[in-house]
C-alpha positions as CSV (number, residue, x, y, z in Angstrom):
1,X,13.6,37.0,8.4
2,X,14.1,33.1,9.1
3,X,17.4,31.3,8.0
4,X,17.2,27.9,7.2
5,X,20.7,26.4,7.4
6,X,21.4,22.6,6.2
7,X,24.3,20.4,5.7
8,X,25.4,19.5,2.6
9,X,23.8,15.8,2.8
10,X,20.2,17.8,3.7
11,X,20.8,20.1,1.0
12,X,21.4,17.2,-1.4
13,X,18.5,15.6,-0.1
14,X,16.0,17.8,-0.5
15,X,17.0,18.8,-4.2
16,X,16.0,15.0,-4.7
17,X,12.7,15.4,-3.5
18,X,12.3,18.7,-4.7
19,X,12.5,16.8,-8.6
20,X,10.8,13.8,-7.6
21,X,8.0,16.0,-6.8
22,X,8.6,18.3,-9.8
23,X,8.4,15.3,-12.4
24,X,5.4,13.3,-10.1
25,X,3.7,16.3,-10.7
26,X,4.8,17.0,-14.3
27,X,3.6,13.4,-14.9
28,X,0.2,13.0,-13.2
29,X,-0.6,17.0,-15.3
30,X,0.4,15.3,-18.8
31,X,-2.2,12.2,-17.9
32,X,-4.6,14.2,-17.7
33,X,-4.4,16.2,-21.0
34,X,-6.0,14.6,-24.3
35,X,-3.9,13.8,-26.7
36,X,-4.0,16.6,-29.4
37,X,-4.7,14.0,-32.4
38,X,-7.8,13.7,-30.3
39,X,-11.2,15.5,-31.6
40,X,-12.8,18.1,-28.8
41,X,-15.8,15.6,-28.5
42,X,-14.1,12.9,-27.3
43,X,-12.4,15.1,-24.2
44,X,-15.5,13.7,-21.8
45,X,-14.2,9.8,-22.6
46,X,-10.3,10.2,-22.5
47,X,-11.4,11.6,-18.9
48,X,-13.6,8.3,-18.1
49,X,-10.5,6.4,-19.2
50,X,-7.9,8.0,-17.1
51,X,-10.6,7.9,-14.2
52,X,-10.2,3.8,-14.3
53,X,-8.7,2.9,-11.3
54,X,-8.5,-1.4,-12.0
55,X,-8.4,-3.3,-14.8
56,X,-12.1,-4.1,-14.5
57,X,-13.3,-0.3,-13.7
58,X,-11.1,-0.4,-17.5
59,X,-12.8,-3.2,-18.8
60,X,-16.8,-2.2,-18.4
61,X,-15.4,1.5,-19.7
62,X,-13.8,0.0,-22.6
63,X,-16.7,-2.6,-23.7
64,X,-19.1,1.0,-23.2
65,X,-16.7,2.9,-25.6
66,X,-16.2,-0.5,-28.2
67,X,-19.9,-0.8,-28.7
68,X,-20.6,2.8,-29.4
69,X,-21.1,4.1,-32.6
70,X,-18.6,7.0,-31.8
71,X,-15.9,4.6,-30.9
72,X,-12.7,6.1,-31.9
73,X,-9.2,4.4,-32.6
74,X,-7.1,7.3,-30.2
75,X,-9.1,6.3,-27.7
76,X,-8.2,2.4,-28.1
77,X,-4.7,3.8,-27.7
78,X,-5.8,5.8,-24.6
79,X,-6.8,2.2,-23.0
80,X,-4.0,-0.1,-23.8
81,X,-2.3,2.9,-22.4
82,X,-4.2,3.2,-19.4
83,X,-3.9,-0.8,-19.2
84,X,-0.1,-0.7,-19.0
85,X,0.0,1.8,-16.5
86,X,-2.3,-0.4,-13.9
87,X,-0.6,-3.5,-14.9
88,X,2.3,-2.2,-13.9
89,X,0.7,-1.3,-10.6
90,X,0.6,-4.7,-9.4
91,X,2.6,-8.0,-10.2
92,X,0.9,-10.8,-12.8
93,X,-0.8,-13.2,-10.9
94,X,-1.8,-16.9,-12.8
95,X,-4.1,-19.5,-11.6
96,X,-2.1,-21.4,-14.4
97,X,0.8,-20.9,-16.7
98,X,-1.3,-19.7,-19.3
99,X,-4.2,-18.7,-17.5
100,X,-4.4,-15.3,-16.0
101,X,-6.0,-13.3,-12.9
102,X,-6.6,-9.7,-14.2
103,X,-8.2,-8.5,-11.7
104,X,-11.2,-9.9,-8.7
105,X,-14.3,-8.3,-7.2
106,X,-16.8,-8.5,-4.5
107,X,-19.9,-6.9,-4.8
108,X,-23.0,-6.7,-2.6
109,X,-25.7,-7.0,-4.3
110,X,-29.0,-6.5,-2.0
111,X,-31.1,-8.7,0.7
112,X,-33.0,-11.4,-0.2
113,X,-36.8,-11.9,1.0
114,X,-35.5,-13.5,3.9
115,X,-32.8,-10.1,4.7
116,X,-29.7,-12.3,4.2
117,X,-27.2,-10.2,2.4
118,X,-26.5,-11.7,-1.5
119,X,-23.2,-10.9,-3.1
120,X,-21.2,-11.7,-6.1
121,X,-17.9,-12.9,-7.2
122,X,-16.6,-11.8,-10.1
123,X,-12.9,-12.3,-12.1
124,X,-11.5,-11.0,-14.7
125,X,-9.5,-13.3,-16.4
126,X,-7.4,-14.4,-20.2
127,X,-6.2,-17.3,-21.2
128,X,-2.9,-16.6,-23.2
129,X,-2.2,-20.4,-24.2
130,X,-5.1,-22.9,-25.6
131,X,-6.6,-25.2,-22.3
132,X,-6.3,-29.0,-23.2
133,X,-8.1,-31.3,-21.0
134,X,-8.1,-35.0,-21.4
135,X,-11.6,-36.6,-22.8
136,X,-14.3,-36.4,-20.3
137,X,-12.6,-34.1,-18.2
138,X,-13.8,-30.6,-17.0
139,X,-12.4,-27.7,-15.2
140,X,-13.4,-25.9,-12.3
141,X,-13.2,-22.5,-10.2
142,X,-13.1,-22.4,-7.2
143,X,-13.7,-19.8,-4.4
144,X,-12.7,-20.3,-0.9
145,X,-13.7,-17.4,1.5
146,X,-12.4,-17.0,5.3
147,X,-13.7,-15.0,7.6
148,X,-12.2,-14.0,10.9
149,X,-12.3,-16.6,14.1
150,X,-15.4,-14.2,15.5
151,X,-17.3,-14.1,12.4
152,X,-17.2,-17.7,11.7
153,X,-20.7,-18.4,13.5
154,X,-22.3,-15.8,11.1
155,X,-21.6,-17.9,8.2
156,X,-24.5,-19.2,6.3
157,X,-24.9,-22.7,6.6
158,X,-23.9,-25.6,9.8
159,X,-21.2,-26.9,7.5
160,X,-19.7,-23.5,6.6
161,X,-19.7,-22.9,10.7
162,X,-18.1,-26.2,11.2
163,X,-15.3,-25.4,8.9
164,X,-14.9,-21.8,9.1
165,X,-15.1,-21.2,5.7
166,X,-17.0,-21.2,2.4
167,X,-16.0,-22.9,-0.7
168,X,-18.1,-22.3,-4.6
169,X,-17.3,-24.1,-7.5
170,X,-18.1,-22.3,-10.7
171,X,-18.5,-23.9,-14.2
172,X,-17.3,-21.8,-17.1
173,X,-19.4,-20.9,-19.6
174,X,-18.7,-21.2,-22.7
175,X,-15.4,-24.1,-21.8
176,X,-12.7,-22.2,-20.6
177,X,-11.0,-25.0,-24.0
178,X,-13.1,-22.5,-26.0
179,X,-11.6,-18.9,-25.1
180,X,-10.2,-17.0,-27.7
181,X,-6.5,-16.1,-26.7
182,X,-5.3,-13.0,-25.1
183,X,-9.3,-11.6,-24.6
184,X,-10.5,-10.4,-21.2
185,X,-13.7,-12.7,-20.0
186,X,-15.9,-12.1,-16.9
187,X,-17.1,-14.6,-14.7
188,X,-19.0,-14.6,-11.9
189,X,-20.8,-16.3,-8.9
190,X,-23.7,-15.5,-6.6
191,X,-23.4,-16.4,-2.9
192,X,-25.2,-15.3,0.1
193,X,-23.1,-14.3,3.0
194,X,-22.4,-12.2,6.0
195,X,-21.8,-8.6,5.8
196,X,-18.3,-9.2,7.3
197,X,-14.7,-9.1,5.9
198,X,-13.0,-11.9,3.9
199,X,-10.0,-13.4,3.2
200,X,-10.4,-15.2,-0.2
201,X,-8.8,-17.7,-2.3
202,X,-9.2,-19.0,-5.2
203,X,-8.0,-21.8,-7.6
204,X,-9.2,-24.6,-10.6
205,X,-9.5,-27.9,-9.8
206,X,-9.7,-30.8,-12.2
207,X,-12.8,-33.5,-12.4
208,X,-14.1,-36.2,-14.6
209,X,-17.6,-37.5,-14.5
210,X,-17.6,-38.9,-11.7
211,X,-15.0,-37.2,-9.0
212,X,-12.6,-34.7,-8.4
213,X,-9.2,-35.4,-9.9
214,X,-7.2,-32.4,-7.9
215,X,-6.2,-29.2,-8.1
216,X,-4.0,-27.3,-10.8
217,X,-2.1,-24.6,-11.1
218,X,-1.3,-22.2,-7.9
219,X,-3.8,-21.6,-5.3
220,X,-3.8,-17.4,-5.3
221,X,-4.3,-15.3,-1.9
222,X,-6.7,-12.3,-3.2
223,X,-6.8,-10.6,0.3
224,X,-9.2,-9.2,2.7
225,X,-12.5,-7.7,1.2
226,X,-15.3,-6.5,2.2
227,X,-18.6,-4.8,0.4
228,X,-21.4,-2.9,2.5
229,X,-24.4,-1.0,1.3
230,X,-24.1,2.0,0.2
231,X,-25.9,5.3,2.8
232,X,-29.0,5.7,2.0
Protein backbone atom coordinates (compact mmCIF):
# COMPACT_ATOMS: atom_id res chain seq x y z
CA UNK A 1 0.00 0.00 0.00
CA UNK A 2 1.37 3.69 -0.81
CA UNK A 3 0.89 6.63 1.74
CA UNK A 4 0.66 9.80 0.45
CA UNK A 5 1.37 12.33 3.20
CA UNK A 6 0.93 16.30 2.63
CA UNK A 7 1.05 19.37 4.69
CA UNK A 8 -1.74 21.15 5.46
CA UNK A 9 -1.10 24.02 2.72
CA UNK A 10 -0.87 20.81 0.04
CA UNK A 11 -3.85 19.35 1.41
CA UNK A 12 -5.63 22.75 1.05
CA UNK A 13 -4.43 23.00 -2.25
CA UNK A 14 -5.39 20.23 -3.76
CA UNK A 15 -9.13 20.32 -2.35
CA UNK A 16 -9.04 23.67 -4.61
CA UNK A 17 -8.25 22.01 -7.58
CA UNK A 18 -10.00 19.03 -6.89
CA UNK A 19 -13.52 21.57 -7.11
CA UNK A 20 -12.17 23.56 -9.83
CA UNK A 21 -12.00 20.45 -11.74
CA UNK A 22 -15.33 19.13 -10.30
CA UNK A 23 -17.36 22.31 -11.40
CA UNK A 24 -15.13 22.83 -14.92
CA UNK A 25 -16.30 19.58 -15.52
CA UNK A 26 -19.89 19.99 -14.13
CA UNK A 27 -20.03 23.02 -16.46
CA UNK A 28 -18.64 21.94 -19.83
CA UNK A 29 -21.38 18.36 -19.11
CA UNK A 30 -24.44 20.94 -18.69
CA UNK A 31 -23.29 22.78 -22.23
CA UNK A 32 -23.63 20.16 -23.82
CA UNK A 33 -27.15 18.99 -22.80
CA UNK A 34 -30.32 20.57 -24.71
CA UNK A 35 -32.33 22.40 -22.94
CA UNK A 36 -35.47 20.31 -22.02
CA UNK A 37 -38.06 23.07 -23.46
CA UNK A 38 -36.22 21.93 -26.56
CA UNK A 39 -38.12 19.41 -29.10
CA UNK A 40 -35.97 15.90 -29.83
CA UNK A 41 -35.55 17.22 -33.46
CA UNK A 42 -33.82 20.05 -32.76
CA UNK A 43 -30.94 17.96 -30.59
CA UNK A 44 -28.67 17.85 -34.08
CA UNK A 45 -28.66 22.08 -34.13
CA UNK A 46 -28.23 22.88 -30.37
CA UNK A 47 -25.06 20.60 -31.06
CA UNK A 48 -23.95 22.73 -34.23
CA UNK A 49 -24.37 25.73 -31.87
CA UNK A 50 -22.38 24.71 -29.02
CA UNK A 51 -19.80 23.41 -31.65
CA UNK A 52 -19.12 27.28 -32.70
CA UNK A 53 -15.95 28.12 -31.72
CA UNK A 54 -15.92 32.33 -32.87
CA UNK A 55 -18.35 34.60 -33.36
CA UNK A 56 -18.23 34.11 -37.15
CA UNK A 57 -18.24 30.04 -37.01
CA UNK A 58 -21.68 31.56 -34.77
CA UNK A 59 -22.71 33.83 -37.29
CA UNK A 60 -22.87 31.56 -40.74
CA UNK A 61 -24.59 28.78 -38.18
CA UNK A 62 -27.06 31.26 -37.05
CA UNK A 63 -27.93 32.92 -40.59
CA UNK A 64 -28.29 28.75 -41.71
CA UNK A 65 -30.69 28.20 -38.66
CA UNK A 66 -32.64 31.96 -39.21
CA UNK A 67 -33.44 31.10 -42.82
CA UNK A 68 -34.83 27.74 -42.23
CA UNK A 69 -38.19 26.91 -42.19
CA UNK A 70 -37.72 24.91 -38.90
CA UNK A 71 -36.11 27.86 -37.16
CA UNK A 72 -37.04 27.65 -33.58
CA UNK A 73 -37.11 30.48 -30.88
CA UNK A 74 -35.01 28.04 -27.98
CA UNK A 75 -32.59 27.85 -30.28
CA UNK A 76 -32.31 31.83 -30.79
CA UNK A 77 -31.74 31.59 -27.06
CA UNK A 78 -29.21 28.87 -27.50
CA UNK A 79 -27.12 31.50 -29.69
CA UNK A 80 -27.26 34.69 -27.80
CA UNK A 81 -26.16 32.25 -25.21
CA UNK A 82 -23.50 30.77 -27.08
CA UNK A 83 -22.56 34.57 -28.13
CA UNK A 84 -22.06 35.64 -24.49
CA UNK A 85 -20.03 32.91 -23.71
CA UNK A 86 -17.34 33.72 -26.63
CA UNK A 87 -17.64 37.36 -26.03
CA UNK A 88 -16.58 36.87 -22.96
CA UNK A 89 -13.62 34.94 -24.26
CA UNK A 90 -11.86 37.81 -25.52
CA UNK A 91 -11.97 41.69 -24.79
CA UNK A 92 -14.26 44.22 -27.21
CA UNK A 93 -12.17 45.52 -29.60
CA UNK A 94 -13.53 48.94 -31.77
CA UNK A 95 -12.13 50.47 -34.84
CA UNK A 96 -14.35 53.37 -33.48
CA UNK A 97 -16.42 54.23 -30.51
CA UNK A 98 -19.38 53.00 -31.99
CA UNK A 99 -18.04 50.70 -34.49
CA UNK A 100 -17.09 47.30 -33.53
CA UNK A 101 -14.63 44.27 -34.49
CA UNK A 102 -16.49 41.03 -33.87
CA UNK A 103 -14.35 38.88 -34.98
CA UNK A 104 -11.52 38.66 -38.36
CA UNK A 105 -10.64 35.94 -40.87
CA UNK A 106 -8.19 34.80 -43.39
CA UNK A 107 -9.05 32.35 -45.70
CA UNK A 108 -7.20 30.79 -48.64
CA UNK A 109 -9.04 30.52 -51.22
CA UNK A 110 -7.19 28.48 -54.27
CA UNK A 111 -4.42 29.35 -57.09
CA UNK A 112 -5.00 31.39 -59.77
CA UNK A 113 -4.14 30.43 -63.57
CA UNK A 114 -0.94 31.81 -62.94
CA UNK A 115 -0.40 29.32 -59.32
CA UNK A 116 -0.23 32.55 -57.14
CA UNK A 117 -2.12 31.72 -53.97
CA UNK A 118 -5.62 34.04 -53.69
CA UNK A 119 -7.01 34.66 -50.28
CA UNK A 120 -9.67 36.63 -48.57
CA UNK A 121 -10.18 39.03 -45.75
CA UNK A 122 -13.13 38.94 -44.11
CA UNK A 123 -14.59 41.00 -40.68
CA UNK A 124 -17.25 40.69 -38.88
CA UNK A 125 -18.37 43.87 -37.69
CA UNK A 126 -21.71 46.17 -35.95
CA UNK A 127 -22.08 49.47 -35.79
CA UNK A 128 -23.87 50.31 -32.37
CA UNK A 129 -24.14 54.27 -32.93
CA UNK A 130 -25.35 55.85 -36.38
CA UNK A 131 -21.87 56.91 -38.73
CA UNK A 132 -22.17 60.64 -39.69
CA UNK A 133 -19.78 61.85 -42.21
CA UNK A 134 -19.58 65.31 -43.45
CA UNK A 135 -21.04 65.91 -47.23
CA UNK A 136 -18.89 64.41 -49.84
CA UNK A 137 -17.00 62.42 -47.47
CA UNK A 138 -16.55 58.63 -47.47
CA UNK A 139 -15.13 55.99 -45.30
CA UNK A 140 -12.64 53.49 -45.78
CA UNK A 141 -11.13 50.01 -44.45
CA UNK A 142 -8.13 49.39 -44.44
CA UNK A 143 -5.89 46.26 -44.21
CA UNK A 144 -2.32 46.34 -43.59
CA UNK A 145 -0.46 42.92 -43.62
CA UNK A 146 3.31 42.25 -42.47
CA UNK A 147 5.06 39.55 -43.09
CA UNK A 148 8.30 38.51 -41.41
CA UNK A 149 11.83 40.33 -42.53
CA UNK A 150 12.54 36.83 -44.67
CA UNK A 151 9.31 36.62 -46.36
CA UNK A 152 9.25 40.19 -47.43
CA UNK A 153 10.80 39.37 -51.02
CA UNK A 154 7.88 36.84 -51.52
CA UNK A 155 5.36 39.64 -51.51
CA UNK A 156 3.45 40.25 -54.61
CA UNK A 157 4.26 43.24 -56.16
CA UNK A 158 7.99 45.70 -56.31
CA UNK A 159 6.21 48.21 -54.14
CA UNK A 160 4.95 45.71 -51.52
CA UNK A 161 8.82 44.38 -51.44
CA UNK A 162 9.99 47.83 -51.08
CA UNK A 163 7.88 48.48 -48.17
CA UNK A 164 7.57 45.20 -46.54
CA UNK A 165 4.09 45.18 -46.44
CA UNK A 166 0.71 45.22 -48.11
CA UNK A 167 -2.01 47.75 -47.59
CA UNK A 168 -6.10 47.12 -49.25
CA UNK A 169 -8.55 49.61 -48.95
CA UNK A 170 -12.13 48.30 -49.02
CA UNK A 171 -15.32 50.28 -49.81
CA UNK A 172 -18.36 49.28 -47.80
CA UNK A 173 -21.22 48.27 -49.44
CA UNK A 174 -24.12 49.38 -48.76
CA UNK A 175 -22.45 52.91 -46.65
CA UNK A 176 -21.28 51.79 -43.49
CA UNK A 177 -24.02 55.63 -42.76
CA UNK A 178 -26.64 52.94 -43.83
CA UNK A 179 -26.19 49.98 -41.21
CA UNK A 180 -28.93 49.13 -39.21
CA UNK A 181 -27.69 49.29 -35.46
CA UNK A 182 -26.58 46.50 -33.28
CA UNK A 183 -26.63 43.84 -36.57
CA UNK A 184 -23.58 41.75 -37.45
CA UNK A 185 -22.36 42.60 -41.34
CA UNK A 186 -19.64 40.76 -43.25
CA UNK A 187 -17.21 42.27 -45.38
CA UNK A 188 -14.65 41.08 -47.16
CA UNK A 189 -11.58 41.56 -49.58
CA UNK A 190 -9.68 39.44 -52.12
CA UNK A 191 -5.93 39.68 -52.33
CA UNK A 192 -3.31 37.50 -53.76
CA UNK A 193 -0.40 36.77 -51.49
CA UNK A 194 2.26 34.40 -50.27
CA UNK A 195 1.47 31.34 -48.43
CA UNK A 196 3.36 32.72 -45.46
CA UNK A 197 2.40 34.05 -42.00
CA UNK A 198 1.00 37.65 -41.21
CA UNK A 199 0.84 40.05 -38.91
CA UNK A 200 -2.23 42.25 -39.77
CA UNK A 201 -3.72 45.53 -38.98
CA UNK A 202 -6.40 47.15 -39.71
CA UNK A 203 -8.15 50.52 -39.45
CA UNK A 204 -10.74 53.31 -41.43
CA UNK A 205 -9.50 56.14 -42.81
CA UNK A 206 -11.40 59.24 -43.90
CA UNK A 207 -11.46 60.70 -47.73
CA UNK A 208 -13.31 63.24 -49.73
CA UNK A 209 -13.32 63.32 -53.46
CA UNK A 210 -10.31 64.09 -54.06
CA UNK A 211 -7.73 62.84 -51.19
CA UNK A 212 -7.29 61.14 -48.06
CA UNK A 213 -8.32 63.17 -45.02
CA UNK A 214 -6.64 60.67 -42.18
CA UNK A 215 -7.27 58.10 -40.21
CA UNK A 216 -10.05 57.52 -37.38
CA UNK A 217 -10.63 55.69 -34.69
CA UNK A 218 -7.78 53.14 -33.28
CA UNK A 219 -5.51 51.25 -35.48
CA UNK A 220 -6.18 47.42 -34.09
CA UNK A 221 -3.33 44.64 -33.96
CA UNK A 222 -5.25 41.32 -35.15
CA UNK A 223 -2.18 39.06 -34.85
CA UNK A 224 -0.28 36.53 -36.67
CA UNK A 225 -2.30 34.41 -39.29
CA UNK A 226 -1.76 32.17 -41.49
CA UNK A 227 -4.08 29.88 -44.00
CA UNK A 228 -2.60 26.77 -46.09
CA UNK A 229 -4.42 24.31 -48.22
CA UNK A 230 -5.96 21.78 -46.88
CA UNK A 231 -4.11 17.67 -47.58
CA UNK A 232 -5.29 16.44 -50.31
Amino acid sequence: MVCLCFGGGAVLILIVLMVYLWRYTNQASNESIPPSNLAEEYYPLFRVIQSADSLFSLYEISKQISSSTDHHEVLTRQIQERESYLRSKTSPRFLTDNLELLDFRWEYKGNNIHGEARFRAYWLLSLHQPFKLPPGHSVRLILRGTPKFSHMHLLMDEEERVHGTFIVPLTFEPPLETWTLDTPYVVFIPKLAPLVPFQFRTFLIEKDQTKVIGKIGQVLDLGWYIDLPSEP
